[in-house]
C-alpha positions in Angstrom: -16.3 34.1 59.5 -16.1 30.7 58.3 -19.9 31.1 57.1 -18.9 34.2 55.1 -16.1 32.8 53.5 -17.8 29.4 52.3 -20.3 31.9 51.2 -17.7 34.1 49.2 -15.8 31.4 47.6 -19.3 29.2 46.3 -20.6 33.2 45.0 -17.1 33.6 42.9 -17.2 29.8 41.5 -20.3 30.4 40.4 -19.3 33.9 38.9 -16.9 32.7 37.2 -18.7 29.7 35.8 -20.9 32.7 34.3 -17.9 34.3 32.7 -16.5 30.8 30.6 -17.6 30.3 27.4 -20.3 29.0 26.5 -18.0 27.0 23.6 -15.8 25.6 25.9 -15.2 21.7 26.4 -15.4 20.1 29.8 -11.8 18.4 30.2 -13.4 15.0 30.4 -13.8 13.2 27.6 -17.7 13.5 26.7 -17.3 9.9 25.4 -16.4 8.7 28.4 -19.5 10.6 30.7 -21.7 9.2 27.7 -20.4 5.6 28.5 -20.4 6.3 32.4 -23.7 7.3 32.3 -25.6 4.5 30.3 -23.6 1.7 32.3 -25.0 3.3 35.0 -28.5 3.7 33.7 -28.2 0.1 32.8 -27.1 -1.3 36.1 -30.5 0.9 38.2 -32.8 -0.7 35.2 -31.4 -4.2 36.2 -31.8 -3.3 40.1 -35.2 -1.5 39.8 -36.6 -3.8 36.6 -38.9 -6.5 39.3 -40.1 -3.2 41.3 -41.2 -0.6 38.6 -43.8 -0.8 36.4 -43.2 -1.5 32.3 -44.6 2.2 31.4 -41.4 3.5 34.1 -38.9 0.9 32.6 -39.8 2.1 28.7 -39.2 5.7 29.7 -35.5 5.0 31.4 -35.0 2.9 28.4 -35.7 5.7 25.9 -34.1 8.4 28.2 -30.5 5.8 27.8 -31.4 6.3 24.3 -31.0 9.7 24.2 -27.4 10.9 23.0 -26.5 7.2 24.0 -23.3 5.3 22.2 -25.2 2.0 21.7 -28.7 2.9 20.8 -29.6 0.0 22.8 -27.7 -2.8 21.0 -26.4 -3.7 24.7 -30.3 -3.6 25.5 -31.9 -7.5 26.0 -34.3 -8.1 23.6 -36.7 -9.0 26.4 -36.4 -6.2 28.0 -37.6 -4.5 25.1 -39.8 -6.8 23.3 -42.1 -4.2 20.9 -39.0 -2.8 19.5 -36.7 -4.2 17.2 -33.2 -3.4 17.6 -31.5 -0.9 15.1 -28.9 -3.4 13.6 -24.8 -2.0 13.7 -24.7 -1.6 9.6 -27.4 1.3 10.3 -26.0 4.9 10.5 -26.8 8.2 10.1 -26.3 9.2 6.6 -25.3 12.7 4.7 -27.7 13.4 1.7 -27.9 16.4 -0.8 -31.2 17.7 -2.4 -31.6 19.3 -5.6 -30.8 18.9 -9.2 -27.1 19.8 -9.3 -25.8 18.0 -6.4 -22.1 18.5 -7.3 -22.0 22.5 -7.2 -20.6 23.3 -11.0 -23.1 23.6 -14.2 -23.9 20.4 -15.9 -21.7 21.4 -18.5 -18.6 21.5 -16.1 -19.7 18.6 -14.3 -20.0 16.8 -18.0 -16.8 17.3 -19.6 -15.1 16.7 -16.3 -16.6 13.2 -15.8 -15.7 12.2 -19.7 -12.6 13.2 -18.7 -12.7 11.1 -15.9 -14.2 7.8 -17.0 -11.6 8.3 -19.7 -8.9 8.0 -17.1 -10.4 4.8 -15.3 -10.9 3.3 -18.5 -7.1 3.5 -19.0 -6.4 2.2 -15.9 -8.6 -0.9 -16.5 -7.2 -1.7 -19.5 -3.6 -1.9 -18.5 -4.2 -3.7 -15.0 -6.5 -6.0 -16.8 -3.8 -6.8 -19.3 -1.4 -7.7 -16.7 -3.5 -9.5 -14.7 -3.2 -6.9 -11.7 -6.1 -6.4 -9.5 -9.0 -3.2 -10.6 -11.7 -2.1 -7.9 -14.4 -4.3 -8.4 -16.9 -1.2 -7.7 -15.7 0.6 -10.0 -15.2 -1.9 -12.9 -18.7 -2.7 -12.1 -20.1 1.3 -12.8 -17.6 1.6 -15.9 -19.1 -1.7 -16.9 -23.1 -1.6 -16.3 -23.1 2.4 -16.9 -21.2 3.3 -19.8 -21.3 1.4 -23.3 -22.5 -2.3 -21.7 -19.0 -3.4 -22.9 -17.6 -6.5 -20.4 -14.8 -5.8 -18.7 -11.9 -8.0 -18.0 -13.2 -9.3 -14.4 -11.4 -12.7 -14.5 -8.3 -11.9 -12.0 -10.7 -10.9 -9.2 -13.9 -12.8 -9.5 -16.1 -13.2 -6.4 -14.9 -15.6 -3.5 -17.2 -17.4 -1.7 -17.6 -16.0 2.2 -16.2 -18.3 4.8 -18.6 -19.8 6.9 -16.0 -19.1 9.8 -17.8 -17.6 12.6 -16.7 -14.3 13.4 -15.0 -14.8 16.7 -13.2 -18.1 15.4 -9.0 -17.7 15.5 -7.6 -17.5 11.9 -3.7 -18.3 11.8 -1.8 -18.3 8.1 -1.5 -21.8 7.2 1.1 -24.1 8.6 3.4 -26.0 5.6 3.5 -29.7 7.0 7.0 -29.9 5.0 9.3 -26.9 4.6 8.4 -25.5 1.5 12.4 -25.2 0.5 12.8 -28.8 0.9 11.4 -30.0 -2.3 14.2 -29.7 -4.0 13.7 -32.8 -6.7 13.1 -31.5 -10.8 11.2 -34.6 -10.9 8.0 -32.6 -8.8 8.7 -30.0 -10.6 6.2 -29.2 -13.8 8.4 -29.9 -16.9 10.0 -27.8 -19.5 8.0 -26.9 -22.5 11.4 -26.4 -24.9 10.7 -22.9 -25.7 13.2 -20.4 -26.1 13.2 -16.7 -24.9 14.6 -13.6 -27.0 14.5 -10.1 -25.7 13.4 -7.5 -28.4 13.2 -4.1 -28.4 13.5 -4.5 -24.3 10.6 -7.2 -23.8 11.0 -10.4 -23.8 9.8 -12.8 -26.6 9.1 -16.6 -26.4 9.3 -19.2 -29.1 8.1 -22.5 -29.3 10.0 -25.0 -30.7 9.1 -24.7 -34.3 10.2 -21.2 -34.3 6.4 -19.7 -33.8 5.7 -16.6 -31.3 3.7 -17.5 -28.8 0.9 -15.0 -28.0 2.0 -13.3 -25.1 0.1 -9.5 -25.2 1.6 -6.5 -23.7 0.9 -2.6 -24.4 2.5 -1.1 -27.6 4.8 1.8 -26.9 3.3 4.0 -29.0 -0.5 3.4 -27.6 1.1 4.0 -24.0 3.0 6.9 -25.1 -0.5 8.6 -26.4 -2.3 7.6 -23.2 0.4 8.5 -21.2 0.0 12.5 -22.7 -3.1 12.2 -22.7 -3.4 11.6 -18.9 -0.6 14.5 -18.5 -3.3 16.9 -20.5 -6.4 15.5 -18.5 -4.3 16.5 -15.2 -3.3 20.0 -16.1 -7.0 20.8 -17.4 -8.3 24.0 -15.4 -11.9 22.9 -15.6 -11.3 19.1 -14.4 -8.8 20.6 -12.1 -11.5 22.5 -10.0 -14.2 19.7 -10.3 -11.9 17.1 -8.4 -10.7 19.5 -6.3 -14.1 20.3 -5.1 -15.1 16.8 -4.9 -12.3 16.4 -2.8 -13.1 19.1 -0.4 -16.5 17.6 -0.9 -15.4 14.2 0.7 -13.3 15.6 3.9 -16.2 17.8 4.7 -18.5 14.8 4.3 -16.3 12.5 6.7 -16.3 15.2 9.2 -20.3 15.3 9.6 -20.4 11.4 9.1 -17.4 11.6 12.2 -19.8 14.0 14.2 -23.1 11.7 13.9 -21.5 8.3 14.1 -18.3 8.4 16.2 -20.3 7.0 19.3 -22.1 3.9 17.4 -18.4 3.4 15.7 -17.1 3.5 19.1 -20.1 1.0 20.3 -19.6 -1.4 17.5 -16.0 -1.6 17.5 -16.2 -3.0 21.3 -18.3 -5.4 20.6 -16.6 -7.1 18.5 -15.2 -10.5 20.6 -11.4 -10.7 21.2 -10.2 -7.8 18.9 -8.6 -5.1 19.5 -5.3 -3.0 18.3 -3.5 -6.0 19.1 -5.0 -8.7 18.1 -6.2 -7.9 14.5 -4.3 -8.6 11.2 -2.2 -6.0 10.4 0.3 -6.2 7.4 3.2 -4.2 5.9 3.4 -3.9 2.9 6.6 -1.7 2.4 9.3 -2.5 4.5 12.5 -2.9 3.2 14.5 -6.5 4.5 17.9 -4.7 4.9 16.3 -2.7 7.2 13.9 -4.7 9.1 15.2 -5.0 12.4 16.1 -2.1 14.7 19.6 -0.6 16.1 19.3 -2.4 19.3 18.0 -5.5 17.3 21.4 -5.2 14.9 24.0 -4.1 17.7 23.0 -7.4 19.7 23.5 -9.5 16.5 27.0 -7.9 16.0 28.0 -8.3 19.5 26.9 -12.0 19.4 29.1 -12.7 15.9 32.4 -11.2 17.3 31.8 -13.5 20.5 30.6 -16.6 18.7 32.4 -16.2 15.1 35.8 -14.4 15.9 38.0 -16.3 13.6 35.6 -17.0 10.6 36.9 -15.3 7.3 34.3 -12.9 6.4 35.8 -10.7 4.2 38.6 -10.5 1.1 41.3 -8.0 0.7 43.8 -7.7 -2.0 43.4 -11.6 -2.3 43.8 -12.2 1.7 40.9 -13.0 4.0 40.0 -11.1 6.8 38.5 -12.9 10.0 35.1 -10.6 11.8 37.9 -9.5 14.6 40.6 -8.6 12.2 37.6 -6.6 10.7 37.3 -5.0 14.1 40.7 -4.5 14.6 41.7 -2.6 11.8 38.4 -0.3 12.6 40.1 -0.2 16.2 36.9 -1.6 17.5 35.9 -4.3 20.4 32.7 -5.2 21.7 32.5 -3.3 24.3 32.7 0.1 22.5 29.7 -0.7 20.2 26.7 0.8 21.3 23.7 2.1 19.0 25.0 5.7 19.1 28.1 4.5 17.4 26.6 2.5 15.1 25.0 5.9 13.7 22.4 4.1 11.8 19.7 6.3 12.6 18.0 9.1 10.6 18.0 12.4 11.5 17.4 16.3 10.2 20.8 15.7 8.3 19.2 13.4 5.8 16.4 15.8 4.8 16.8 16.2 1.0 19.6 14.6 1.4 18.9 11.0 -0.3 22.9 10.0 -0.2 23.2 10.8 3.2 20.6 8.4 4.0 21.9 5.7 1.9 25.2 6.1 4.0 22.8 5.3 6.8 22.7 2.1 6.1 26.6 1.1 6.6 26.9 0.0 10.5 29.7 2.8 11.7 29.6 4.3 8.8 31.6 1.4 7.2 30.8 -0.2 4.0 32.5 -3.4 4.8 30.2 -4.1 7.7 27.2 -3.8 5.5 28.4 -6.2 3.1 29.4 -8.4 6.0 25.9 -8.1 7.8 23.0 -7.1 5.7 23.5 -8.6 2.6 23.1 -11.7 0.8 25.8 -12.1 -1.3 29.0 -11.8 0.9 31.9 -14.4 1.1 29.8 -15.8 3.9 26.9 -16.2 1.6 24.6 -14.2 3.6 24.9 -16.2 6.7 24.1 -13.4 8.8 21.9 -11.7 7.2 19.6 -14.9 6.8 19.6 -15.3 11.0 18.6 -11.8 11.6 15.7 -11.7 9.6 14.9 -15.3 11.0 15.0 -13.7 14.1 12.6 -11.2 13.0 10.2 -13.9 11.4 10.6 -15.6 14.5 9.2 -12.6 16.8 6.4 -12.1 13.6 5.4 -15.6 14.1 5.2 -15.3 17.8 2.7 -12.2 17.7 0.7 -14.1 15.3 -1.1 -11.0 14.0 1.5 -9.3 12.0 2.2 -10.2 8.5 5.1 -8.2 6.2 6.1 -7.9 2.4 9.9 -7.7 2.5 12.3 -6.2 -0.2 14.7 -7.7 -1.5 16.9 -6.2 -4.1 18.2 -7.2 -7.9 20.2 -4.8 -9.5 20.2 -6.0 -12.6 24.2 -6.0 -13.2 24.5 -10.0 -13.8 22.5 -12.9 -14.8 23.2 -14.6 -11.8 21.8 -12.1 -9.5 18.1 -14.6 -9.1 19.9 -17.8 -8.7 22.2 -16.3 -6.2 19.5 -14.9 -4.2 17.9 -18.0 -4.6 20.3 -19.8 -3.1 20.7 -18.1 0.2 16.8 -18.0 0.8 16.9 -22.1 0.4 20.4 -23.0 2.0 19.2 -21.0 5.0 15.9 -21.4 4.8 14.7 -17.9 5.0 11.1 -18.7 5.3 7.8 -17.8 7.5 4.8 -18.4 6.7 4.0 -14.6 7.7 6.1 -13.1 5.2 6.0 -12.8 1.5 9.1 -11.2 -0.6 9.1 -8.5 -3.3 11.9 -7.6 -5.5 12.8 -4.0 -5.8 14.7 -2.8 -9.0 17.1 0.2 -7.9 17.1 2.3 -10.9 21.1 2.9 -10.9 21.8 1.9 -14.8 23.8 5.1 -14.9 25.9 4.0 -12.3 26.8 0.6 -13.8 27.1 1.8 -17.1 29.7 4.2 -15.8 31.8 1.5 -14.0 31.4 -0.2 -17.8 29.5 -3.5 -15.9 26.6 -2.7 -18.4 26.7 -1.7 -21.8 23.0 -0.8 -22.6 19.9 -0.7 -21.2 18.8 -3.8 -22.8 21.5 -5.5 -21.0 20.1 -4.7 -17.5 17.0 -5.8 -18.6 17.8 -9.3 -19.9 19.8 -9.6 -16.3 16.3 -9.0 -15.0 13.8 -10.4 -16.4 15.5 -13.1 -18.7 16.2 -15.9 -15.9 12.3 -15.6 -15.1 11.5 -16.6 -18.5 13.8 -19.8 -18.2 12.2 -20.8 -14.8 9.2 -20.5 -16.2 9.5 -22.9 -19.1 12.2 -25.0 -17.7 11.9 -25.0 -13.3 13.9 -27.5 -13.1 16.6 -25.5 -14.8 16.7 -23.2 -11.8 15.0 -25.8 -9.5 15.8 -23.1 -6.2 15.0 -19.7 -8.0 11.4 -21.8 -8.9 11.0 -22.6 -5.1 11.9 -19.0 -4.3 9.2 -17.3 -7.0 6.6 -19.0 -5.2 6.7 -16.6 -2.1 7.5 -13.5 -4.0 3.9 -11.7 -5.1 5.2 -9.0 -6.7 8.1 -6.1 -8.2 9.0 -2.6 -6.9 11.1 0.0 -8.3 13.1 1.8 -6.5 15.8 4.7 -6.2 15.8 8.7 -5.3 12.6 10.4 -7.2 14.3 14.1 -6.5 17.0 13.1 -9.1 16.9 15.4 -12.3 15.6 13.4 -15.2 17.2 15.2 -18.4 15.2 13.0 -20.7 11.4 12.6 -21.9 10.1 10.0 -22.4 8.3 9.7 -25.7 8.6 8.2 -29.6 12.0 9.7 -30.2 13.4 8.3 -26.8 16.2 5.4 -27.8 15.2 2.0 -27.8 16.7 -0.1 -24.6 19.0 -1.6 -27.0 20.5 1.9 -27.6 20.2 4.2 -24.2 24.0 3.8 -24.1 23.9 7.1 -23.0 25.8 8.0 -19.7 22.2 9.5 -18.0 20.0 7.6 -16.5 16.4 6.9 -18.4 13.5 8.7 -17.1 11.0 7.2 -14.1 8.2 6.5 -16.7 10.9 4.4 -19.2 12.1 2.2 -15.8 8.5 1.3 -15.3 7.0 0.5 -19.1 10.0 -2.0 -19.7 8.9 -3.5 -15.9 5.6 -3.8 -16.8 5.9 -4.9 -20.2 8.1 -7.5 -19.6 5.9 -8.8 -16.3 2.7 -8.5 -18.1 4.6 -11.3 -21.0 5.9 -13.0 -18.0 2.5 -13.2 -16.4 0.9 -14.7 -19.2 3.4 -17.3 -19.7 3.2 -18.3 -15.7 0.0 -18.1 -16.0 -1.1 -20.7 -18.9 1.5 -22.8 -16.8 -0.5 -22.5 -13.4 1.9 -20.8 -11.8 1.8 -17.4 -9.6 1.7 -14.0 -11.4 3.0 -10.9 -10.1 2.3 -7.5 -9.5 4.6 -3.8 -10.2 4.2 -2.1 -6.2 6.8 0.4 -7.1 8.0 3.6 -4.9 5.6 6.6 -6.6 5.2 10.3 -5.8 7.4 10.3 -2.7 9.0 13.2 -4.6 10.1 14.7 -8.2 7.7 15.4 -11.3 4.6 14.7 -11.2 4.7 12.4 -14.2 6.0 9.2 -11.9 2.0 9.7 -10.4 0.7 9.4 -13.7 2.9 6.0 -14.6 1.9 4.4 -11.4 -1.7 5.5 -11.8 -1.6 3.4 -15.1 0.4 0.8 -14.4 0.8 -0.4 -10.8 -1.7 -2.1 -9.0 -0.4 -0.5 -5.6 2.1 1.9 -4.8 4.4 3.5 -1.9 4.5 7.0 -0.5 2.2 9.1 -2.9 3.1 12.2 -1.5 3.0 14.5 -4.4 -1.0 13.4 -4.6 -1.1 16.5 -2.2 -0.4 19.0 -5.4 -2.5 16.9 -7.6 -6.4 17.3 -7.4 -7.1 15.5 -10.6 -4.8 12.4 -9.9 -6.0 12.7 -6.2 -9.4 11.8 -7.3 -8.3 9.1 -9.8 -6.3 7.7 -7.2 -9.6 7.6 -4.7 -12.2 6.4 -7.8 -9.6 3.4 -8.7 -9.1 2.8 -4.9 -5.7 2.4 -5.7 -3.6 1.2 -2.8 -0.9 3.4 -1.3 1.6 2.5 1.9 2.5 5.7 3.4 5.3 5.8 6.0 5.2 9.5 7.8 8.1 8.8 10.0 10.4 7.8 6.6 8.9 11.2 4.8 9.7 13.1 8.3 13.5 12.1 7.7 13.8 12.6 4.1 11.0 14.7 2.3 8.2 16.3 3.8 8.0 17.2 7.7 5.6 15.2 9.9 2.7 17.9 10.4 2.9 18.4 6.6 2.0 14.6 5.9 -0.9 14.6 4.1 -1.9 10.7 5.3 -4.7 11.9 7.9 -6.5 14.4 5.0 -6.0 11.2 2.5 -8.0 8.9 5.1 -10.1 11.2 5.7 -11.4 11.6 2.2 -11.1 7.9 1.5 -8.2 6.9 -0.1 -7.2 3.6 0.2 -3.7 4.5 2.4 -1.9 2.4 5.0 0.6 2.5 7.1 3.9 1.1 6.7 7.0 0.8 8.4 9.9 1.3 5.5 12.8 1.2 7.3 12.8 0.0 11.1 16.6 0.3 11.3 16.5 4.1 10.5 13.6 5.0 11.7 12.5 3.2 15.2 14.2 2.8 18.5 11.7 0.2 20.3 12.1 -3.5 19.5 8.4 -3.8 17.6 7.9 -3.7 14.1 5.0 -1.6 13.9 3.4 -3.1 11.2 0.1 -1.9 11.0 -3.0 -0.6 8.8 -5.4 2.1 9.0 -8.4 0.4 11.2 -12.0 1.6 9.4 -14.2 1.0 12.1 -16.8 -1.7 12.0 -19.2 -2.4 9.4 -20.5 1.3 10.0 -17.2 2.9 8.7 -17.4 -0.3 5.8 -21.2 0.9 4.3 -20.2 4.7 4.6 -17.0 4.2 2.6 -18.6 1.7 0.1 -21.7 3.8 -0.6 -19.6 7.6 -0.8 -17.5 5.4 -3.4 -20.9 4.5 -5.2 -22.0 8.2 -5.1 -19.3 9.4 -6.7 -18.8 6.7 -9.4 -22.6 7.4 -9.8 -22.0 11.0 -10.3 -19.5 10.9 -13.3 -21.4 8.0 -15.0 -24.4 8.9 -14.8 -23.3 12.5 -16.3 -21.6 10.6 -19.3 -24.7 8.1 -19.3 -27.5 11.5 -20.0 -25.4 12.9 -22.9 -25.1 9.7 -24.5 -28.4 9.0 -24.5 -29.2 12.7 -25.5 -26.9 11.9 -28.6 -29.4 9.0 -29.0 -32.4 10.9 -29.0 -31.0 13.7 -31.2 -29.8 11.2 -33.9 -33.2 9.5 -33.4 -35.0 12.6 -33.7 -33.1 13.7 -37.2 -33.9 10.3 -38.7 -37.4 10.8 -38.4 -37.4 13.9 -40.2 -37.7 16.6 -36.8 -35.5 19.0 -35.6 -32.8 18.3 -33.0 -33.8 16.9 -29.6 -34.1 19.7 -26.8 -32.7 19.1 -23.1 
């Protein structure tokens, strides 16, 4: 019975082995029986390498071969002399035949890549302008293509390669002095006497004679008529369809490269020597500083003030100071009831779409006092707080070694004193790491203070802005801590809901900044020309004074018209969130041929825009955008205590070449289609001077 029943049960496996599916997937990882089965293979080779004969040691060699994840790189070369090894930058590569590789008539194909190059060309010429950075590939194919003209390449010339070896520790460098400490205008570089005068919402600067100095930045009217022009080129049916098949083009293309080279990406990546997920640079570069610790991170702080600062006077009321427990008190508070659910600082469905309830996120309790008290830096405490917590922060940055962040800090823009106060509390507390760099975000809220009458104009909010720049610029030691400061910040961001209705357009007729002293707020596209403008000016005067430059990182596309896209394609070097790329095939490809950088936080979008399956991040990489991840804002979005700052790893130098040489194809494609109609205009006019008829393609 026991025979018959051993029998039965092997007959049914095997029956119903026959009855599976031929498509489906063993539950182990095939990766992982690949791997098994060559460190196997390799470990009989080394056992049975003195007994067997070299024809019997080539055959297991080419058998591990077969379907293997290395391809032998593990192989010893003298174990394998007549071959040479297949170096890692080698890869199985995707490659169409035919004349019409791109799948529309020449014609199509031809008036979509004018349309194209036109765009990049735009692009160029404004980044170059400001001295932002351009993608070196393609400046190169606009450059050595079309027309021969030089670019402007001299903000991102060639550096030379480190002769570091590869497996060599790199740490950010470590300031022998603290960099706040050199306070003294006498090591400062000394004023130059100009004066500074804002017209027309840019700034101007004077020498002393009374001459302008040349300080370029776009006319309004030329960026007005690119700007429609872009907003045409987008809406085009024809160039519509091209992009969006080039797009499909590239996520089909990264599947099959996915398919063919996931095992020697997989190979690679472990040989590289002491790197991994945790131990490679990884930096944020959008992440808010209000924000950048999490609820457990802020409820500890609080807890530790009320014990340690009880009695300090943190707060005025009607004229009378308030101590941190009387603060408590009149909330009816003590330390022992705070926990992180009652802080209620977290983001949840209840914010979706809802931008003012997840401002109101950001007050501890849901009390505005406590995030004056604690996260900001101008309080009657001066920011004392605020400074140690994101100390603390730098301090657990520092310790990890590999994680680097860009941290917001705000100016609003409602007094002239806003940089030297922020200033200030960055030097007196020394608010410093050497793994942290700031950037200024700009909310756009002049309809907010222009109803509370603490701006008059737009022109005004402006010259809060940008104006003390100018005069550190000439004159550091007039603002001897706001020039220390300006050394760590790289760059500007604007900032605010994009979802608000903009009842304005901007073009010719649109007031002056001088004269919006209207009670709406200007339009996206009019926030970021008077940014730019005024930064390109100020970037020009830094620069002939060998100081740092700056560049416009502003939030773009997380939601609203799809205009904002079309501003940050033409004037930002980087920007945050792109979401709305998703509805955009044109500016989808622009954004991929400029490989324009764009910090994408799904978790934020999950909580405030778009839900997290919708997130369009992985079909962005996939295609080969230039996207990152990026935390935002760790206090409303995470629970653990680790900033997860970190970027979208492209594997090895195989996933390097096949991203570098798609980019090349497709900047070859539209170039070389504008390229063969010139030079059939050539030919033609060549062709009529000599008395024939017209050239024939």
């Amino acid at each position: 019975n026991i025979t018959f029943l051993t029998e039965l049960f092997s007959r049914s496996l095997a029956e119903s082995e026959m009855r599976s599916a031929p498509y489906e997937f063993p539950e182990e990882s095939p990766i992982e029986q690949l791997e098994e089965r060559r460190h196997r293979l390799e470990r009989q080779i080394s056992q049975d390498i003195k007994f067997e004969p070299d024809i019997l040691l080539r055959a297991k060699q080419d058998f591990m071969k077969t379907d293997s994840a290395t391809d032998l790189d593990q192989a010893p070369k003298e174990l394998y002399p007549e071959r040479e090894l297949v170096p890692e930058r080698e890869y199985q590569r995707v490659t169409i035949s035919g004349e019409e590789k791109c799948g529309v008539p020449f014609t199509d194909l031809l008036d979509a890549a004018k349309c194209v190059v036109k765009a990049l060309f735009i692009r160029e010429k404004y980044i170059s302008l400001s001295m932002q950075s351009f993608c070196r590939t393609t400046a190169r194919y606009l450059q050595e293509e079309l027309g021969g003209r030089p670019l402007d390449l001299n903000t991102f010339e060639e550096m030379p390669e480190s002769s570091v070896s590869a497996d060599a520790t790199v740490h950010p460098p470590v300031s022998e002095t603290h960099p706040y400490e050199v306070l003294d205008p006498a090591s400062m570089p000394p004023g130059l006497g100009y004066t500074c005068k804002m017209v027309d919402g840019v700034v101007h600067v004077y020498t002393q004679n009374s001459s302008e100095l040349d300080l370029p930045y776009p006319d309004l009217q030329e960026y007005i008529a690119d700007m429609n022009m872009m907003m045409a080129l987008i809406i085009n049916g024809p160039v519509k369809s091209f992009c969006y098949r080039r797009l499909q083009y590239l996520s089909s293309k990264f599947q099959m490269h996915i398919l063919l080279n996931e095992m020697k990406e997989l190979a690679a990546q472990k040989k590289v020597p002491h790197r991994d997920f945790y131990n490679i640079r990884k930096v944020d570069t959008h992440i808010h500083a209000s924000s950048c610790m999490n609820q457990k991170h802020l409820l500890r702080f609080i807890k530790r003030a009320m014990k340690k600062y009880p009695g300090e006077i943190v707060h005025v009321e009607q004229g009378r100071g308030q101590t941190l427990s009387e603060v408590f008190e009149s909330m009816n508070l003590t330390a022992f009831d705070l926990s992180v659910d009652t802080l209620d600082m977290h983001a949840d469905r209840n914010t979706f779409h809802r931008f003012d309830k997840f401002n109101s996120k950001y007050n501890p309790i849901g009390e505005s006092i406590l995030r004056e008290i604690f996260i900001k830096t101008d309080n009657h405490v001066e920011g004392k707080y605020f400074g140690h917590m994101i100390k603390e922060v730098m301090a657990d940055l520092e310790e990890s070694k590999y994680q680097n962040v860009e941290l917001r800090l705000s100016i609003y823009g409602r007094s002239r004193d806003e940089w030297d106060k922020l200033a200030e509390w960055a030097v007196k507390h020394k608010v410093y790491s050497d793994n942290v760099r700031w950037l200024v975000q700009v909310p756009r809220l002049f309809d907010v203070y222009h109803t509370k009458k603490q701006l008059s104009n737009f022109q005004e909010m402006l010259e809060n802005i940008f104006m003390p720049l100018f005069e550190v610029t000439v004159n550091p030691s007039s603002h001897p801590q706001l020039h220390l400061f300006l050394e760590h910040v790289v760059g500007f961001d604007s900032v605010d809901d994009e979802s608000k209705p903009e009842h304005h357009i901007f073009n010719l007729d649109s007031p002056k900044p001088v004269n919006w002293t209207e009670e709406d707020n200007p339009p996206y596209s009019y926030y970021l020309y008077y940014m730019y403008a005024n930064m390109t000016v100020l970037n020009h005067l830094r620069r002939q004074r060998n100081l740092n430059s700056f560049v416009l990182r502003p939030h773009c596309g997380e939601a609203g018209p799809i205009h904002h896209l079309v501003s940050g394609f033409m004037l930002s070097e980087n920007i945050s969130h792109g979401l709305l790329l998703r509805k955009a095939p044109v500016l989808q490809y622009l954004y991929y041929l400029a490989q324009i950088g764009i910090a994408m936080s799904p978790l934020s979008n999950n909580s405030l825009f778009l839900s997290y399956h919708r997130n369009p991040l992985p079909e962005y990489l996939s295609r080969g955008l230039m996207v990152s991840l990026s935390t935002d804002d760790p206090l409303q979005f995470h629970f653990t205590k680790t900033i997860k700052i970190q970027g979208i790893k492209e594997k090895t130098y195989i996933r390097v070449a096949y991203r570098f040489e798609t980019l090349c194809e497709e900047l070859n494609l539209i170039t070389q289609a504008v390229r063969s109609e010139e030079l059939e205009t050539v030919e033609e006019q060549g062709s009529l001077c000599m008395g024939a008829g017209p050239a024939r393609r």
